[in-house]
C-alpha positions in Angstrom: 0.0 0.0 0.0 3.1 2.4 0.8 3.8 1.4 -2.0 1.3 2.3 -4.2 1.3 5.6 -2.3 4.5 6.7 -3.2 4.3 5.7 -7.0 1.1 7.8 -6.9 3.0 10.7 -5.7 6.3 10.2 -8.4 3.6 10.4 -10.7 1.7 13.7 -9.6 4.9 15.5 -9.8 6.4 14.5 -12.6 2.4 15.4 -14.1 2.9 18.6 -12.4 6.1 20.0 -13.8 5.2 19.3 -17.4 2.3 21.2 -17.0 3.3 23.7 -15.5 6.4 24.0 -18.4 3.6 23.6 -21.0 2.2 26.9 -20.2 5.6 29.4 -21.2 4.7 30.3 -24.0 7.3 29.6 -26.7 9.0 27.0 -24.6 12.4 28.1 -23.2 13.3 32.1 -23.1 15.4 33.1 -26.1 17.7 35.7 -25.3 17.8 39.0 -27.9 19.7 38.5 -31.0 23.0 40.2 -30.8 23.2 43.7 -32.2 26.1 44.2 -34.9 27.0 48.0 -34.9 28.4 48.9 -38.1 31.1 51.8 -37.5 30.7 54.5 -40.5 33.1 57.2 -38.6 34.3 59.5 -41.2 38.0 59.7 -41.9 39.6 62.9 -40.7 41.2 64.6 -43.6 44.5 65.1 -43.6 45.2 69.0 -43.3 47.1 70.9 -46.1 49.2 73.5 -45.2 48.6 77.1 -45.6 51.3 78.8 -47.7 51.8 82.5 -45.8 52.7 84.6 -48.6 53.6 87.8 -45.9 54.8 86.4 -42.7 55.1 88.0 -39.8 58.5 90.0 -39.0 59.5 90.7 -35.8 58.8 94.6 -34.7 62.1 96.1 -34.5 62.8 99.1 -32.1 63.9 102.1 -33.8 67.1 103.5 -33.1 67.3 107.2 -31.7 68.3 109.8 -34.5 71.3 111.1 -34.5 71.7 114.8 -35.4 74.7 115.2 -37.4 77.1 117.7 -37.1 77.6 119.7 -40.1 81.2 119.5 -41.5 82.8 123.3 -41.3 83.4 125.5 -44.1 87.2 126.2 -43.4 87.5 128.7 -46.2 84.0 130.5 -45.4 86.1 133.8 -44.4 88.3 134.0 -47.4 88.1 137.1 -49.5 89.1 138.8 -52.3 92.3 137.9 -54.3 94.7 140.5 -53.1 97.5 139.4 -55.2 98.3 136.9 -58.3 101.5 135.6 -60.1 101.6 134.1 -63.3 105.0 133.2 -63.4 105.9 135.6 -66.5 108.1 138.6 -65.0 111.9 137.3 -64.4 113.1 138.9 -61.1 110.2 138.1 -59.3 111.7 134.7 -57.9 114.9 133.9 -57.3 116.2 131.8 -59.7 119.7 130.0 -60.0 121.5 127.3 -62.0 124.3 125.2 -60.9 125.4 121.6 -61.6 123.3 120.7 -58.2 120.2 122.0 -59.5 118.7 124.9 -61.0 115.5 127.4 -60.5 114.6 128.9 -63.3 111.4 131.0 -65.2 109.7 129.7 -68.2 106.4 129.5 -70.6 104.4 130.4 -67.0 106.0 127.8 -64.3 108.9 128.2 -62.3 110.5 124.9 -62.0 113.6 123.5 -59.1 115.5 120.8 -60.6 118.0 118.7 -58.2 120.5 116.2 -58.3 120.3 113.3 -55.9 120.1 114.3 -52.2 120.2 118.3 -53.2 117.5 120.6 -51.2 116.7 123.9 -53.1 114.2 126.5 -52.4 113.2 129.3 -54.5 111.5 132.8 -52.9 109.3 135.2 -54.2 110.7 138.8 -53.4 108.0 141.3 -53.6 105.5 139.8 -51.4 105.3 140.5 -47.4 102.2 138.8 -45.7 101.1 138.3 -42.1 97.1 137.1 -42.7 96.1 135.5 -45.7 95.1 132.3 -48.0 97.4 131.3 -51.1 96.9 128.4 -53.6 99.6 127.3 -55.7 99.6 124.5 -58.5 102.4 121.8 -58.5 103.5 119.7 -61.5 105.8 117.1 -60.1 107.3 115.2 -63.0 110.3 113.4 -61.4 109.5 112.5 -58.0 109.5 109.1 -55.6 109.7 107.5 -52.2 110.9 109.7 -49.7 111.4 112.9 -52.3 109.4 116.1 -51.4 108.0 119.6 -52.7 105.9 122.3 -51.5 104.8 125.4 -50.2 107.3 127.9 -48.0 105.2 130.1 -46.4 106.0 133.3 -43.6 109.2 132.8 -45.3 112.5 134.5 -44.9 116.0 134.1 -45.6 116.6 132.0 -42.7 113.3 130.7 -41.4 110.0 129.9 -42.3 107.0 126.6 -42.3 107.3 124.1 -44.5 104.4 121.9 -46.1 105.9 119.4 -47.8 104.4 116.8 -49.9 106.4 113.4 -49.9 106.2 111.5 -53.2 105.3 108.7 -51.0 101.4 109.9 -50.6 101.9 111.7 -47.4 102.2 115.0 -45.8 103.5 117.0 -43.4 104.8 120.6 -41.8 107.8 121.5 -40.3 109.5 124.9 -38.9 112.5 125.8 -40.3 114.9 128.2 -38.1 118.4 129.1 -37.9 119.0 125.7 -39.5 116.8 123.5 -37.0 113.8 122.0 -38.4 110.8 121.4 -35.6 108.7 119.0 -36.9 104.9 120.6 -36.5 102.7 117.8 -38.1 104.0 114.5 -38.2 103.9 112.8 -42.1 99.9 111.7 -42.3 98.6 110.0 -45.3 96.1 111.7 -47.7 94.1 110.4 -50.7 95.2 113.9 -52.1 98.9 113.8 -51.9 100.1 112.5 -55.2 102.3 109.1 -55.0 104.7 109.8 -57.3 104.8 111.4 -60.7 104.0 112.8 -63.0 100.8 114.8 -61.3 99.4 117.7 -61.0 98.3 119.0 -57.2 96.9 122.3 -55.9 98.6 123.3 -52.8 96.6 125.6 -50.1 97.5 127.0 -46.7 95.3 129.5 -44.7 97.4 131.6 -42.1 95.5 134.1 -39.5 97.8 134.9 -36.2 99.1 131.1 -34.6 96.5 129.2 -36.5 97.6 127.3 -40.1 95.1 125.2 -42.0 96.2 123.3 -45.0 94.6 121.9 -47.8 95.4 120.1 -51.1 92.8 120.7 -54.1 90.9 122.7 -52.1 90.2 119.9 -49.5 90.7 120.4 -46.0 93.6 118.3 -44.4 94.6 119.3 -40.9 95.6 122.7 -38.5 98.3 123.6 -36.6 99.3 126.5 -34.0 102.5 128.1 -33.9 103.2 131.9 -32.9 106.6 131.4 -34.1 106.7 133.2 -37.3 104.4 136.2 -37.7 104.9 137.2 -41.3 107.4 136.9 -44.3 107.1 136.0 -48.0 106.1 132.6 -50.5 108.3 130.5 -51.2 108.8 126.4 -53.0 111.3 124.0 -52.4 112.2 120.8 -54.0 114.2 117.9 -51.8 115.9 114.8 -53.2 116.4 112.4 -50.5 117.2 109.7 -52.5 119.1 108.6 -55.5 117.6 110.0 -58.2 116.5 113.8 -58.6 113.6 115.3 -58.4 112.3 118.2 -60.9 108.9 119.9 -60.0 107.1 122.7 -61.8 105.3 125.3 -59.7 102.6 127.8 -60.9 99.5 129.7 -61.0 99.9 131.5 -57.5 96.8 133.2 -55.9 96.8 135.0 -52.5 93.4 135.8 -50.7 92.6 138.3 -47.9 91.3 136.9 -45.1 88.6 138.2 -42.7 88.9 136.2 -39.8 89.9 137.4 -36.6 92.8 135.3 -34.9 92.3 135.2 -31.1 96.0 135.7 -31.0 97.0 138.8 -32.4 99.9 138.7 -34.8 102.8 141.5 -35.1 103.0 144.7 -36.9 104.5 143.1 -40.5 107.9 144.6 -41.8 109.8 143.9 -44.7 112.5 141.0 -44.8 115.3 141.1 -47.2 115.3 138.1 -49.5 118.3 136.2 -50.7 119.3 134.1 -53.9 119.7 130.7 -54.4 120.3 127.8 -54.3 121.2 127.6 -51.1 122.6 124.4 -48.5 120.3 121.4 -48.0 118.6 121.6 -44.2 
């Protein structure tokens, strides 16, 4: 009977859970289909680059002006010619010859000749100046290294300044007195100063009391101050100071008055006797 009992009961159950499976619908549960996503992202385009046709500079900071200073007119107080010499009267210069050189007058030039390591100078006799501005044209046509020429000027028999031109492209001034030579300006180059020959230069000096300027073709080259010498004639020299001479041609002489007033005032002029030449190198 237990049996039976517990048969009946296996039964029930197993009855039971079918009947209760019969009523889901569709039988088991399905799960939802997967979902497949389909990525369409756009590619980023690449980027092209942007040609600057004007680029950008750096603003710079502007310098401060600079005034300039104007370059001075060193011959704004020269005046009317006061005296000329065209080389044409005989007696005006001294002139000499000798077998160490010669000075002599012809077709408008006076022209100084030497021999090798012969100085001769050559003065003109009927000028006396204290203040004044002269020009002078040289024509050196034998001429080299250490070899020079040039202007006397406040010139006397035994002293007077020297501006020399060395036929090496440089220049320089020097006192003669009593047979010493002070050096005034030491030799300085100048794009001016012919190197060599044959050339053609225009010499200028400017004298007012202690103050000289100097200039060659009307350029301005340096100043000195010297009271030493207050007055006296022109003169030219030529100096060999090498082995080979040296022949230059002088002419065209021009003398200017001068209006400016020196600080330091300059003697009362008188008249110096002038000799002949040639006379001894210095």
């Amino acid at each position: 009977m237990d049996h039976l009992l517990m048969k009946y009961i296996f039964y029930c159950v197993v009855f039971f859970s079918l009947a209760l499976g019969a009523c889901q619908p569709g039988g088991l549960p399905l799960l939802p289909p997967p979902t497949f996503a389909t990525e369409t992202s756009t590619p980023t385009p690449s980027l092209t680059p942007t040609r600057i046709w004007f680029p950008p500079t750096a603003t710079s900071t502007p310098l401060p002006l600079r005034t300039l200073t104007p370059t001075p007119d060193w011959l704004a107080d020269v005046g009317l010619v006061i005296a000329t010499d065209d080389f044409s009267r005989a007696g005006q210069w001294d002139t000499a010859v000798s077998e160490q050189g010669r000075a002599t007058l012809q077709d408008g030039e006076l022209t100084l000749a030497v021999q090798p390591g012969i100085y001769l100078f050559s003065l003109q006799k009927e000028l006396l100046l204290s203040d004044f501005y002269t020009e002078m044209t040289a024509r050196p046509s034998l001429c080299r290294g250490e070899d020079a020429y040039g202007l006397l000027v406040r010139a006397n028999a035994v002293a007077y300044y020297r501006f020399a031109l060395i036929c090496n492209g440089t220049l320089r001034v020097e006192r003669v007195s009593g047979g010493q030579r002070t050096t005034l300006q030491p030799p300085v180059p100048s794009g001016d100063a012919p190197p060599g020959a044959p050339a053609d230069v225009r010499l200028g000096v400017w004298a007012v009391g202690s103050e000289m300027r100097f200039f060659l073709n009307g350029r301005y080259q340096f100043t000195i101050q010297d009271a030493s010498l207050k007055s006296g004639t022109l003169g030219v020299f030529v100096r060999s100071s090498g082995a080979t001479p040296v022949t230059v041609s002088f002419s065209n002489l021009v003398v200017r008055r001068v209006s400016y007033v020196s600080p330091t005032p300059s003697l009362t002029p008188t008249r110096t006797p002038i000799p002949t030449i040639p006379t001894p190198r210095k």
